[in-house]
NUMAR-206029 format. One record per residue (C-alpha): x, y, z. Coordinates in steps of 0.25 Angstrom, whole numbers, plus 5000, padded with zeros to 4 digits. Layout:
BEGIN
XYZ;...
***
This chain:
BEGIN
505050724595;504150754582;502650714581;501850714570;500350724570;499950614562;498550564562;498250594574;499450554580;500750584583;501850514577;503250514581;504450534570;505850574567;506450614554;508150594550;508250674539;509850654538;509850654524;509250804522;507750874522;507750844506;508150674508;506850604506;505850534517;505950404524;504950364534;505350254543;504050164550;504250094563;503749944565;502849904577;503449944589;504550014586;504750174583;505750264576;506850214583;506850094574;507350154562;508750204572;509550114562;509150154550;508750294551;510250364549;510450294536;509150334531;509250464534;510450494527;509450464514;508250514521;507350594529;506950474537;505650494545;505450394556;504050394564;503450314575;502250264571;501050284578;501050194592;502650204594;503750274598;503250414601;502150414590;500650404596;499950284599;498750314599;497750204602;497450084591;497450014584;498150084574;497850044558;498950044546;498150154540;498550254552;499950204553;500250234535;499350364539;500450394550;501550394541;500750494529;500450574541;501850604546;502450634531;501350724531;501750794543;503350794540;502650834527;503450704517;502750674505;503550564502;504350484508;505150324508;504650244519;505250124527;504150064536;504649914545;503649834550;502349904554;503050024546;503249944534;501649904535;501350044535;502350074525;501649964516;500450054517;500950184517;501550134500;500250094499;499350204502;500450314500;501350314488;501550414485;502150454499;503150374497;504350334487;504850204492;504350114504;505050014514;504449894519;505049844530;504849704537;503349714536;502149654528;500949724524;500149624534;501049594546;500249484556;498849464560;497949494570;498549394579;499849444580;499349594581;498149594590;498849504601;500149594600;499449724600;498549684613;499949624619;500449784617;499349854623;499449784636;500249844647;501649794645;501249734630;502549804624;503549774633;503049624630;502849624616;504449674614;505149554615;504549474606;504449584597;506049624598;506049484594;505449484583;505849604577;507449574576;508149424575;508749374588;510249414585;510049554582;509249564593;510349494603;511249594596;510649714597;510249734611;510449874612;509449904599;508749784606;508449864618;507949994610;507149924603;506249844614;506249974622;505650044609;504549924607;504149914623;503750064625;502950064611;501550084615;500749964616;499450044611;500250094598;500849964596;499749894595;498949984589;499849964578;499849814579;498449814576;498749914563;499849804559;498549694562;497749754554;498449804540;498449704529;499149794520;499449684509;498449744498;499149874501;500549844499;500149784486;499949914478;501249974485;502050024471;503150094478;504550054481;504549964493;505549884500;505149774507;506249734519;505949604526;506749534538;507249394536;506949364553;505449464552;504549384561;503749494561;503449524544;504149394539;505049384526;503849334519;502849444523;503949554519;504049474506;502549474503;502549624506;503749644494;502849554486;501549644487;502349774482;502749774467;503949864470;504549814483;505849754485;506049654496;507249654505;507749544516;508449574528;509149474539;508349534551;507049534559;505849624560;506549764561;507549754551;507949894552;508649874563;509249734564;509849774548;509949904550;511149904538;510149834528;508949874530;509350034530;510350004518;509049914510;508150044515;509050134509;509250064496;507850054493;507550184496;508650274488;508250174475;
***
């Protein structure tokens, strides 16, 4: 299992290099409470184009989670770490939710590390105080993320995908209850506290902006405001919930991939 060293903690990634040690980089960002496995259906049509390097981010999956809170300084400092330590000076990047608020910042703050930037189902503010701080005590209680999961499974895919799928269903909840409750609340307080708006308007990269039509999470209208902060980003709707990766998997690669090879 590779571990990177990355600011003091060890961070947990895969690469899928399909395409060939000469294609060009992708890194793939989780959201809040999941891990790597989230980008299962996209990964092998990415990596056909791509070397694709997927990471837990710090507090999931088998990266560390050291205790919080954690800020949204650490988690754009995670990501320049581990291109450091794979040695990738530039890179695309494709960031969903809590991904896609780092990704806003990583454009931001690092250019030049990267050519073209995905934004997906997120806002560069994304709640308050009184979604977060209630949410990420909830998660540190014993038991907190078996009882969070749910109504978070609910929110993250419509109803008849989620009556559809209940293999993927199951796969998923069993991904989200044993994330730890210190490492997901630590990063509901980074979430709480990042007010990224000033950022994302000096952003002068390519950036597509991918929204969810059914996101009760970052709403069409927060996703759309995002698009409007960036003077080069394009701004594309799809017929699903939260994680859009996964309930149009078709689209969302196909609109991915599009924008990237432009």
């Amino acid at each position: 299992m590779p571990l990177a060293e990355v600011n003091g903690t060890r961070i947990h990634y895969r690469v899928d290099a399909t395409a060939g040690e000469h294609a060009p980089w992708l890194v793939l960002s989780n959201s809040l409470g999941a891990d790597v496995s989230m980008w299962a259906p996209n990964v092998e049509a990415f990596a056909q184009h791509y070397r694709v390097l997927r990471y837990d981010t710090r507090g999931h999956g088998h990266s560390d989670a050291p205790a919080g809170p954690y800020t949204i300084d650490q988690l754009i400092g995670d990501v320049i770490g581990l291109m450091d330590h794979l040695k990738i000076k530039r890179a695309h990047y494709c960031g969903l939710s809590m991904g896609g608020l780092t990704g806003i910042g990583l454009a931001a703050r690092h250019p030049q590390r990267f050519a073209r930037v995905v934004l997906s189902n997120t806002a560069a503010l994304i709640g308050s105080d009184a979604v977060w701080t209630p949410r990420a005590a909830k998660a540190r209680e014993p038991g907190g993320m078996p009882a969070l999961t749910d109504a978070m499974i609910a929110r993250w895919f419509t109803a008849p995908f989620i009556e559809r799928e209940a293999l993927e269903m199951s796969t998923i909840r069993d991904v989200f209850r044993h994330t730890s409750g210190e490492g997901y609340a630590s990063n509901c307080e980074a979430i709480r506290d990042a007010d990224l708006r000033g950022e994302a308007k000096t952003i002068g990269l390519p950036v597509l902006v991918i929204a969810g039509t059914h996101d009760l999470s970052t709403m069409v209208e927060q996703s759309r405001k995002l698009a409007g902060y960036i003077p080069s980003a394009r701004y594309v709707k799809l017929d699903a919930a939260h994680l859009s990766n996964i309930e149009k998997r078709d689209d969302y690669t196909r609109a991915v991939l599009d924008f990237l090879g432009e």
